[in-house]
C-alpha positions as a LaTeX table, in Angstrom:
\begin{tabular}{lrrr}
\hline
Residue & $x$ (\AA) & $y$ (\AA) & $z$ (\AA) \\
\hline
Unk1 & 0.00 & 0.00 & 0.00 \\
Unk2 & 1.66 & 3.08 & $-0.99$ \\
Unk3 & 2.02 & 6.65 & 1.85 \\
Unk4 & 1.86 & 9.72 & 1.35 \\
Unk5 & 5.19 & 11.54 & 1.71 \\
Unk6 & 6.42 & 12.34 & 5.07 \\
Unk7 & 4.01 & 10.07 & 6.58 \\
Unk8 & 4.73 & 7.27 & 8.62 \\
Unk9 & 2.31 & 4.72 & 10.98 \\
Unk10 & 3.65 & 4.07 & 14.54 \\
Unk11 & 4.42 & 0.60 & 15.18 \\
Unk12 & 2.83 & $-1.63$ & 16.94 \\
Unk13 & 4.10 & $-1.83$ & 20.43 \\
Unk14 & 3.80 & 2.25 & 20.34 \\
Unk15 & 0.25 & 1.96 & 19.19 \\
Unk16 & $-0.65$ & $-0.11$ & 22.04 \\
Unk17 & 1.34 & 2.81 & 24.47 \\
Unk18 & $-0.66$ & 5.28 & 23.00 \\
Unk19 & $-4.09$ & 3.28 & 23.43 \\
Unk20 & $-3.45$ & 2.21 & 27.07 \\
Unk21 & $-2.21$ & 6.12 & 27.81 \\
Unk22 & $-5.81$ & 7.58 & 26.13 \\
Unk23 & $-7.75$ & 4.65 & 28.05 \\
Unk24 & $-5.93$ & 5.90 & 31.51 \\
Unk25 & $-7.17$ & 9.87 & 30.68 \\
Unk26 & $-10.67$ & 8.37 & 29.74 \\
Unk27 & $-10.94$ & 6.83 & 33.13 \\
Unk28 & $-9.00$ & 9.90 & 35.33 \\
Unk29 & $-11.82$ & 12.15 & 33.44 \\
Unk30 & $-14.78$ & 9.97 & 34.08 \\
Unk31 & $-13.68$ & 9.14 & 37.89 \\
Unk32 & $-14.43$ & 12.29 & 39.48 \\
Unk33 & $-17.80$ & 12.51 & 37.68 \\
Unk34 & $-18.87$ & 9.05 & 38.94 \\
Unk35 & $-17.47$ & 10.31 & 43.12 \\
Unk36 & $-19.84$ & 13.31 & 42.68 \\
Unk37 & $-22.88$ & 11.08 & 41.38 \\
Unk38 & $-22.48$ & 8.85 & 44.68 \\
Unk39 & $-24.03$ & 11.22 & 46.94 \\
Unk40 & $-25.27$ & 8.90 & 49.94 \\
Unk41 & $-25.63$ & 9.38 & 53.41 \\
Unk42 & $-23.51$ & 6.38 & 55.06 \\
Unk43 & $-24.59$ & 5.84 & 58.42 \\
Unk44 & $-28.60$ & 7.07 & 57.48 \\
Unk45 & $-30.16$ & 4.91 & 54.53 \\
Unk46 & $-33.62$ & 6.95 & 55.32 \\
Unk47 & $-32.37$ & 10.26 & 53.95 \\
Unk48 & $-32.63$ & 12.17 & 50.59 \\
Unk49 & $-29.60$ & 13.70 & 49.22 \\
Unk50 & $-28.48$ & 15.77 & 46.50 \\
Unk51 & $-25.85$ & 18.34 & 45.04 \\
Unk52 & $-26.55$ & 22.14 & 44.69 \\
Unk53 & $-25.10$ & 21.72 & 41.40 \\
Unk54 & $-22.20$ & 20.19 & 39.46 \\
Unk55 & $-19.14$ & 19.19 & 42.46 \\
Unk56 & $-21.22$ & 21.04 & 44.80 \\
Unk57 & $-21.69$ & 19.17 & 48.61 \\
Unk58 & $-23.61$ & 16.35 & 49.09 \\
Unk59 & $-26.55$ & 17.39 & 51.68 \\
Unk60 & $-28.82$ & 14.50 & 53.01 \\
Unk61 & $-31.94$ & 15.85 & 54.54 \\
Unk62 & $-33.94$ & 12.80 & 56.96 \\
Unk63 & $-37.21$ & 11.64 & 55.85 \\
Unk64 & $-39.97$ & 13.09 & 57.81 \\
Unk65 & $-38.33$ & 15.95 & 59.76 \\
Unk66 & $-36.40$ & 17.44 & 56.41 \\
Unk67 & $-33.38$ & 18.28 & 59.12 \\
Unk68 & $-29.98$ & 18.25 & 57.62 \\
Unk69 & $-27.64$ & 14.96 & 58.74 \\
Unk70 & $-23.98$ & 14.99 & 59.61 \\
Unk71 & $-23.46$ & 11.51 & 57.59 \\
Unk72 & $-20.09$ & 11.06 & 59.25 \\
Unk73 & $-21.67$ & 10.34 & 62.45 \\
Unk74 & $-25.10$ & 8.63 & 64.20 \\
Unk75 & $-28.03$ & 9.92 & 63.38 \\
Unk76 & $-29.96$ & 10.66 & 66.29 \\
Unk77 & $-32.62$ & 8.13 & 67.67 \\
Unk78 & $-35.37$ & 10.94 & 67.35 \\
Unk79 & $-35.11$ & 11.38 & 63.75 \\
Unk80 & $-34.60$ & 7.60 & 62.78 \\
Unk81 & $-37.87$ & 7.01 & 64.46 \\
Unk82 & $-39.45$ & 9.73 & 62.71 \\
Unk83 & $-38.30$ & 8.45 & 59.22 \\
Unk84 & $-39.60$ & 4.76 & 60.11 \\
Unk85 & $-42.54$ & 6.28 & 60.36 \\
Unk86 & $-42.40$ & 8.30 & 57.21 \\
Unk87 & $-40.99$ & 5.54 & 55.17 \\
Unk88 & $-43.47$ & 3.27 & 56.11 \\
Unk89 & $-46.32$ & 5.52 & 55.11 \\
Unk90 & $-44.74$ & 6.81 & 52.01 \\
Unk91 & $-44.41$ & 2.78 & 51.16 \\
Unk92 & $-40.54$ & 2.66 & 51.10 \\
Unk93 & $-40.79$ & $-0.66$ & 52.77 \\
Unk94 & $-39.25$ & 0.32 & 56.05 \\
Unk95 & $-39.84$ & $-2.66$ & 58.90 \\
Unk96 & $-41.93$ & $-1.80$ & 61.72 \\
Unk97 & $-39.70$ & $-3.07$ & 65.07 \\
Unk98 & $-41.32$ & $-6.02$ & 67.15 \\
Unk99 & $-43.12$ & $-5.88$ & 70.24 \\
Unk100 & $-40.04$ & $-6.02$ & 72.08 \\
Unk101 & $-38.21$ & $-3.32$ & 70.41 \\
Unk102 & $-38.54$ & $-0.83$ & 72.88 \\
Unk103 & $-39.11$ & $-1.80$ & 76.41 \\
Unk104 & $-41.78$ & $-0.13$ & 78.30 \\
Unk105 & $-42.90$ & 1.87 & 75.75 \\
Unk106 & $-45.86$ & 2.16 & 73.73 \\
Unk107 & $-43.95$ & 1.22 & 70.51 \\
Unk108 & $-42.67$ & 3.11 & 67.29 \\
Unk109 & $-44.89$ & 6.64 & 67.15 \\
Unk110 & $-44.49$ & 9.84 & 65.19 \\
Unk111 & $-42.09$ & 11.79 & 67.62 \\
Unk112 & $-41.64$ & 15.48 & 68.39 \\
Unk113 & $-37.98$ & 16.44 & 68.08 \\
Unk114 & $-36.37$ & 19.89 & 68.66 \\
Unk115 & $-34.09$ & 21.71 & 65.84 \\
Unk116 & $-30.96$ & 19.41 & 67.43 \\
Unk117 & $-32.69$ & 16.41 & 66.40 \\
Unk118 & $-33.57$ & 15.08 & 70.21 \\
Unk119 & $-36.82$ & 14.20 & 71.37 \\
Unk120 & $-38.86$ & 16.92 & 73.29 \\
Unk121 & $-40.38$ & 16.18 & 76.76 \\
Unk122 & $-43.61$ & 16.52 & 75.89 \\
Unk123 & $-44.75$ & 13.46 & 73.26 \\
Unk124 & $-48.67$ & 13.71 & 71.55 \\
Unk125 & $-50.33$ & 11.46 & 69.62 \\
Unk126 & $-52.94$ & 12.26 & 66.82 \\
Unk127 & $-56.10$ & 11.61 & 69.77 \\
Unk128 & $-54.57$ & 14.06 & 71.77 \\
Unk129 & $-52.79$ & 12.10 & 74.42 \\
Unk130 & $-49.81$ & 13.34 & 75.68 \\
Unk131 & $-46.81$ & 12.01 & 77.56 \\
Unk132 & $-42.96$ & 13.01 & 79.08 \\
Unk133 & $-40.17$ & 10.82 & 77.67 \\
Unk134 & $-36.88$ & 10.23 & 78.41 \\
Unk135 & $-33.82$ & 10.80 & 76.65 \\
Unk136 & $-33.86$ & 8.02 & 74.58 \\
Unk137 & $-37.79$ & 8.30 & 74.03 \\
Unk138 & $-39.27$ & 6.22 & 76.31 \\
Unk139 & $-42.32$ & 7.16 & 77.76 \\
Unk140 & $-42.03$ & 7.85 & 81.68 \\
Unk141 & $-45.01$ & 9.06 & 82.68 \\
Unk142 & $-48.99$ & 8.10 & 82.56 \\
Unk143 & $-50.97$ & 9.47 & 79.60 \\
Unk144 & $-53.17$ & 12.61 & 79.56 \\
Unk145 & $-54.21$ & 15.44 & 78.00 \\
Unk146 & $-52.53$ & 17.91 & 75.82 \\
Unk147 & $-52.76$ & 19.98 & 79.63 \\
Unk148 & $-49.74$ & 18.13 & 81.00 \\
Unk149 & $-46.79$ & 19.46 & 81.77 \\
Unk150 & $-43.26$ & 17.97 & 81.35 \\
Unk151 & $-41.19$ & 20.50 & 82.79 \\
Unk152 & $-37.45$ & 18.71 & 81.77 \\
Unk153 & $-36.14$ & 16.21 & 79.16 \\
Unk154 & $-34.50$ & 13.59 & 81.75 \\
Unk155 & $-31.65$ & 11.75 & 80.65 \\
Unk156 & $-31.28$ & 8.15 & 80.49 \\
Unk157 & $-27.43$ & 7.83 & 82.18 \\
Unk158 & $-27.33$ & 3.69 & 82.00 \\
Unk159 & $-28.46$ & 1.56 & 79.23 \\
Unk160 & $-28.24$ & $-2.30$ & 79.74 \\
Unk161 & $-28.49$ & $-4.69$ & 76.57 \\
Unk162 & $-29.81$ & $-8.37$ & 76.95 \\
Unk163 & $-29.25$ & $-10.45$ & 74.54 \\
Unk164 & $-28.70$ & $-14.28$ & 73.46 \\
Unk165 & $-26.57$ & $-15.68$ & 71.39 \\
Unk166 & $-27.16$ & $-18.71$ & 68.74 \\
Unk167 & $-25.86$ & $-22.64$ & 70.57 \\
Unk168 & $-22.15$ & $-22.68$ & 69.25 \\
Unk169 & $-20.09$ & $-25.72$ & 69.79 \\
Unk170 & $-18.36$ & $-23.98$ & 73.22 \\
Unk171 & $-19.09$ & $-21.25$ & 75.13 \\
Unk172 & $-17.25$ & $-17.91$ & 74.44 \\
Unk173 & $-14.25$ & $-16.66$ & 76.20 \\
Unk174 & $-15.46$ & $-13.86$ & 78.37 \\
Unk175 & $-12.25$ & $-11.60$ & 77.84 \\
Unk176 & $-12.43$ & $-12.46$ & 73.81 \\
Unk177 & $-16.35$ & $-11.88$ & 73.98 \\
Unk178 & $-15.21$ & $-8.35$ & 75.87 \\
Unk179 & $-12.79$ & $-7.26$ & 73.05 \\
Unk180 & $-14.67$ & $-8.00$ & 70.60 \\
Unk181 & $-17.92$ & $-6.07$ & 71.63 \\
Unk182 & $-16.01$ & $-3.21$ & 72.34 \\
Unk183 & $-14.38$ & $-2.88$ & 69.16 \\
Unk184 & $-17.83$ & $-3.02$ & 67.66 \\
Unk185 & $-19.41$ & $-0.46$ & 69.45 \\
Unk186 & $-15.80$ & 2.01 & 69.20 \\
Unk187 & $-15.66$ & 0.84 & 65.44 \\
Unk188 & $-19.04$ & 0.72 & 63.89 \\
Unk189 & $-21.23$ & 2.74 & 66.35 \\
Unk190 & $-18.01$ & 5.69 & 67.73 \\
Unk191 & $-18.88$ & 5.49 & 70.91 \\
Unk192 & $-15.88$ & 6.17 & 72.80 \\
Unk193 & $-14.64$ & 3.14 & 74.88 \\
Unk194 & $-15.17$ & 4.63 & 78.65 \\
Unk195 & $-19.06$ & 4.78 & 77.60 \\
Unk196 & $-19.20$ & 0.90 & 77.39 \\
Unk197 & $-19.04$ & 0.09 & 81.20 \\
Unk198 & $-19.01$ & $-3.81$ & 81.06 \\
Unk199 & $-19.97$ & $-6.87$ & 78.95 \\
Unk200 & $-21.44$ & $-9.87$ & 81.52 \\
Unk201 & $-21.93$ & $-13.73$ & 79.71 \\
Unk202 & $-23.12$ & $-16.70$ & 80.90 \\
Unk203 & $-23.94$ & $-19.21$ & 77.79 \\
Unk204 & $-25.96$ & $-17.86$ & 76.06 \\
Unk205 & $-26.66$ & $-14.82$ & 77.60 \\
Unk206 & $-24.83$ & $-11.72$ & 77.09 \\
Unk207 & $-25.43$ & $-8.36$ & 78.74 \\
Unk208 & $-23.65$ & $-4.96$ & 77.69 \\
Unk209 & $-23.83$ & $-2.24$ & 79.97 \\
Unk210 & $-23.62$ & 1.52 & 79.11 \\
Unk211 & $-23.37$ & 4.54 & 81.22 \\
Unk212 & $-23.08$ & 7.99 & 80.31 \\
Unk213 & $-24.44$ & 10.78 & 82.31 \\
Unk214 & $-24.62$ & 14.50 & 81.30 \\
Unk215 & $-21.37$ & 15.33 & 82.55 \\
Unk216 & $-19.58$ & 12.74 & 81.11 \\
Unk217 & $-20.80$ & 13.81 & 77.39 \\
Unk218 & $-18.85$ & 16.52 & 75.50 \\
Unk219 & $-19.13$ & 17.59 & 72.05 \\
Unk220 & $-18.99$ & 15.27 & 69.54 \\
Unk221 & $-19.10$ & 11.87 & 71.51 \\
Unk222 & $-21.94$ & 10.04 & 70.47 \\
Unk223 & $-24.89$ & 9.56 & 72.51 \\
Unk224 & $-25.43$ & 6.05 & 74.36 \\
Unk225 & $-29.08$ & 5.82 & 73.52 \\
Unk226 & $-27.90$ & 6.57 & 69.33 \\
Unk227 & $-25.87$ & 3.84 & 69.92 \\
Unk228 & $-27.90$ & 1.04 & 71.62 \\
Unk229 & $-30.54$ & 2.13 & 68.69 \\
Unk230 & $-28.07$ & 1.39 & 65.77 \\
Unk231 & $-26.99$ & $-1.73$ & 67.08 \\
Unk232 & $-30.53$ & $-3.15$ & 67.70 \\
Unk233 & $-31.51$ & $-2.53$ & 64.38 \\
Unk234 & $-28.73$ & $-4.94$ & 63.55 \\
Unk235 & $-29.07$ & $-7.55$ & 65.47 \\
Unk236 & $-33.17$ & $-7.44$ & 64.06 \\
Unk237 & $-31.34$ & $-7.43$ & 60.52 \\
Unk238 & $-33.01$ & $-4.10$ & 59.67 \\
Unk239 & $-29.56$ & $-1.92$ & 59.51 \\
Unk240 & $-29.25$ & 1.56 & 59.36 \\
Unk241 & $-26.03$ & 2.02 & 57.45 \\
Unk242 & $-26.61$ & 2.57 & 53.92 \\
Unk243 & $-26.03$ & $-0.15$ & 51.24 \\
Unk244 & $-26.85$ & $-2.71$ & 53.71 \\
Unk245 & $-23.62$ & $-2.61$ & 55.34 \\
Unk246 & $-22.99$ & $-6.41$ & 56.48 \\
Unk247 & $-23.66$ & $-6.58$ & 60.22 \\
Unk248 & $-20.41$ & $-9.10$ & 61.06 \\
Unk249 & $-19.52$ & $-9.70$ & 64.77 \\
Unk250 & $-16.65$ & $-12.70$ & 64.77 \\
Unk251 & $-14.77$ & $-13.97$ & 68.58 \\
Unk252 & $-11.55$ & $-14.97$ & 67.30 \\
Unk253 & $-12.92$ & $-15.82$ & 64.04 \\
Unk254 & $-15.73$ & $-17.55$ & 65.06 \\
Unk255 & $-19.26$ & $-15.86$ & 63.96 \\
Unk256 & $-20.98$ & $-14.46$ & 66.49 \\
Unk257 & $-25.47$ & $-14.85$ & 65.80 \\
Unk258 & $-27.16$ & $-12.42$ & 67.77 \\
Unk259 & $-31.05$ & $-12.89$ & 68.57 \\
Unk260 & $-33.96$ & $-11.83$ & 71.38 \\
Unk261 & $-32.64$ & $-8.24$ & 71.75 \\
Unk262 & $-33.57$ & $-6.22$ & 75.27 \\
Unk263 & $-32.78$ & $-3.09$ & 76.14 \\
Unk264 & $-33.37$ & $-1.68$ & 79.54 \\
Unk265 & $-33.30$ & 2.20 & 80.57 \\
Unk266 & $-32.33$ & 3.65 & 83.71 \\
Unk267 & $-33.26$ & 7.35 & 84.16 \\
Unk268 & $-31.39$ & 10.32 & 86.29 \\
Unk269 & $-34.72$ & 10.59 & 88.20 \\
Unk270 & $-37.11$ & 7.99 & 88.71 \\
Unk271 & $-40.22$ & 6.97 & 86.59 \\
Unk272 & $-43.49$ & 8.70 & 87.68 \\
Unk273 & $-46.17$ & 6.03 & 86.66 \\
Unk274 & $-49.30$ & 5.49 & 89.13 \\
Unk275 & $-51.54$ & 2.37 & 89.40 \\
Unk276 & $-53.08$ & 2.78 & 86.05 \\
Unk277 & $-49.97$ & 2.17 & 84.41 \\
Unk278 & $-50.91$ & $-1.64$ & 85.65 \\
Unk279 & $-52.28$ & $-4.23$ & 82.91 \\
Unk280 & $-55.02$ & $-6.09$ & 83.45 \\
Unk281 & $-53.40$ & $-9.20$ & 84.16 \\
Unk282 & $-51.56$ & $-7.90$ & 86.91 \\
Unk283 & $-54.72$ & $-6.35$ & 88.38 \\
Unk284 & $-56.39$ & $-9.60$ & 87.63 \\
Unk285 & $-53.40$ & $-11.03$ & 89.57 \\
Unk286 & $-53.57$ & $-8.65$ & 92.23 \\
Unk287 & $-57.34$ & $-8.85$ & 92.98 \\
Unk288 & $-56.90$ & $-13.08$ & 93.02 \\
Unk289 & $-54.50$ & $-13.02$ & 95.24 \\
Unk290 & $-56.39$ & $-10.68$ & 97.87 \\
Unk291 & $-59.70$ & $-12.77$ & 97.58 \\
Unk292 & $-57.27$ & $-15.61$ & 97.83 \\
Unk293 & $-55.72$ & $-13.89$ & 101.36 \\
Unk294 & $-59.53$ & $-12.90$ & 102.32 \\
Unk295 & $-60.96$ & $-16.38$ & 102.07 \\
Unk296 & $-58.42$ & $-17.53$ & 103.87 \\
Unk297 & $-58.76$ & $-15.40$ & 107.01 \\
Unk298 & $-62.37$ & $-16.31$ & 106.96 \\
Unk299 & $-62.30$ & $-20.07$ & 106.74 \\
Unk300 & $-59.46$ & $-19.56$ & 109.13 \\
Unk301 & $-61.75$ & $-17.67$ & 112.01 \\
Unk302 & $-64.68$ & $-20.25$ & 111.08 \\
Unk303 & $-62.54$ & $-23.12$ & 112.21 \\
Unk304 & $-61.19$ & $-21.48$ & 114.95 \\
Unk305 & $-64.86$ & $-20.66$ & 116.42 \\
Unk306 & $-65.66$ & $-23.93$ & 115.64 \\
Unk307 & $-63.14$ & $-25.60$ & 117.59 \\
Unk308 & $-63.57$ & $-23.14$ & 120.61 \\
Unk309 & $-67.17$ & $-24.30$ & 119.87 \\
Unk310 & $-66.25$ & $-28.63$ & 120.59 \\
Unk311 & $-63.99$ & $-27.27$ & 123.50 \\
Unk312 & $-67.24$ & $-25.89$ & 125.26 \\
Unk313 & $-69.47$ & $-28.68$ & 124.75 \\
Unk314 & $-66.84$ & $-30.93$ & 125.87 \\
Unk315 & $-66.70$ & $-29.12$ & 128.95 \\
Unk316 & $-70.20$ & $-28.60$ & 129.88 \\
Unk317 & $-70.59$ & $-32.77$ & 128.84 \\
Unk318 & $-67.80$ & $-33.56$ & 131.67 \\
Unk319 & $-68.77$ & $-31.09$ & 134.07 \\
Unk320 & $-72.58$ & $-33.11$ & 133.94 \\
Unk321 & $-70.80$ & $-36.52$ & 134.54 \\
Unk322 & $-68.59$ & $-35.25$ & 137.36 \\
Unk323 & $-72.33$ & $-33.91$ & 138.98 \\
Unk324 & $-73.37$ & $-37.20$ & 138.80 \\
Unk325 & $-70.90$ & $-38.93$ & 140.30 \\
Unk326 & $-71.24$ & $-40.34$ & 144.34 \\
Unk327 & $-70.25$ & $-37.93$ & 147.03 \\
Unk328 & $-70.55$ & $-34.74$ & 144.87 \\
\hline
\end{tabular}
């Protein structure tokens, strides 16, 4: 095939060069583009983010409240409950938690939280019943009207976590157990390591104990209660991390299954619950076991009359035959 004058092909090896160097720009080009496509909100799946316009930041707004996330930390417990309730009515397939999710609680409900994303004293419901809550959510007082008054937001200080684990072939090592917990909560959940008081097991039950009172929390350390919340939702399978991050506890290499989650709240101040806060079983209860104590007494002081009853007849009976008896 004749050329042209002054023209000459590269050769082979240099046309492959020159291919590999234009496929290396095609892909340094395309790279950024595809980063500032991926704007997701790690630890919050229930958010909706977007760019203010080409390599602009990423801002992730939480379903239901429309607050603003920091996606390099916890969201707070307030605002995940409020998007479980929006996702599920929007049909986004959220899970609703089990009975046991929340302990002593009513279960999941449409929360009130402030501009901070924590829960506000005062808790409503759409027929107007009101209640105070804890910290974490938790209801703490009886019902009433929208007339009651919850004067502060008291702070749950000590969390304890019950939990079971699946039969293994041998029980855990406590101190492996131990490290291993903690390195989940530091890892996955931040939640600084003098938050996590203690890890109890006895096969199969584990316990985790945290305690973190107002003093203790500065800026920036993640909240106990955001933390116990996160890693329920794991154990139940229903993670919060976005792209279903794989929930993976391992002791030593050995998997760890997790089932029957607990979670028990202890308050700076005490509950303030009165009798109606009582089911009716334990009324039922109650009430059997006082007839049960009544009826009691009263067969009790029936036999006793009874037998003081005998006693006199007996007496009068020998006090006739002694009469009758010679000489008296």
């Amino acid at each position: 095939m004749a050329r042209g004058p002054g023209l000459a092909l590269p050769s082979p090896p240099l046309l492959g060069l020159l291919l590999g160097l234009l496929l290396l720009l095609l892909a340094a080009t395309t790279r950024p583009a595809a980063a500032q496509d991926n704007c997701t909100c790690a630890t919050n799946k229930m958010t909706l983010c977007s760019r203010a316009g080409p390599g602009g930041r990423c801002r992730c707004l939480a379903l239901g409240s429309g607050l603003e996330v920091d996606c390099s930390k916890l969201t707070s417990k307030c605002l995940l409950l409020k998007a479980r309730m929006h996702g599920s009515k929007s049909g986004r397939g959220l899970v609703r938690p089990s009975q046991h999710a929340i302990v002593d609680n009513d279960g999941l409900y449409d929360p009130d939280c402030d501009h901070e994303g924590r829960f506000k004293a005062r808790q409503c419901n759409q027929t107007a019943e009101c209640w105070c809550v804890n910290s974490v959510g938790v209801r703490r007082t009886d019902k009433g009207d929208q007339t009651l008054r919850c004067d502060e937001l008291v702070r749950t200080h000590h969390i304890l976590i019950d939990l079971r684990h699946r039969p293994a072939a041998r029980a855990f090592n406590h101190s492996d157990l131990d490290a291993a917990l903690r390195r989940l909560f530091r890892e996955r959940y931040q939640l600084h390591p003098r938050f996590l008081e203690a890890v109890h097991y006895e096969e199969p039950t584990i316990q985790i104990e945290l305690r973190q009172n107002a003093s203790q929390k500065a800026a920036g350390d993640v909240d106990i209660a955001d933390a116990a919340y996160y890693f329920e939702r794991d154990v139940k399978g229903e993670s919060l991390f976005q792209g279903g991050d794989r929930f993976d506890v391992r002791v030593r290499g050995e998997p760890l299954h997790l089932e029957r989650t607990l979670i028990y709240y202890l308050d700076e101040k005490p509950p303030q619950f009165s009798m109606k806060r009582l089911t009716a079983g334990l009324i039922a209860v109650i009430v059997v076991v006082v007839v049960a104590l009544v009826a009691g007494v009263v067969v009790l002081v029936i036999t006793n009359r009874r037998k003081s009853g005998k006693y006199k007849k007996v007496e009068i009976k020998e006090l006739g035959e002694l009469r009758k008896e010679p000489g008296l």
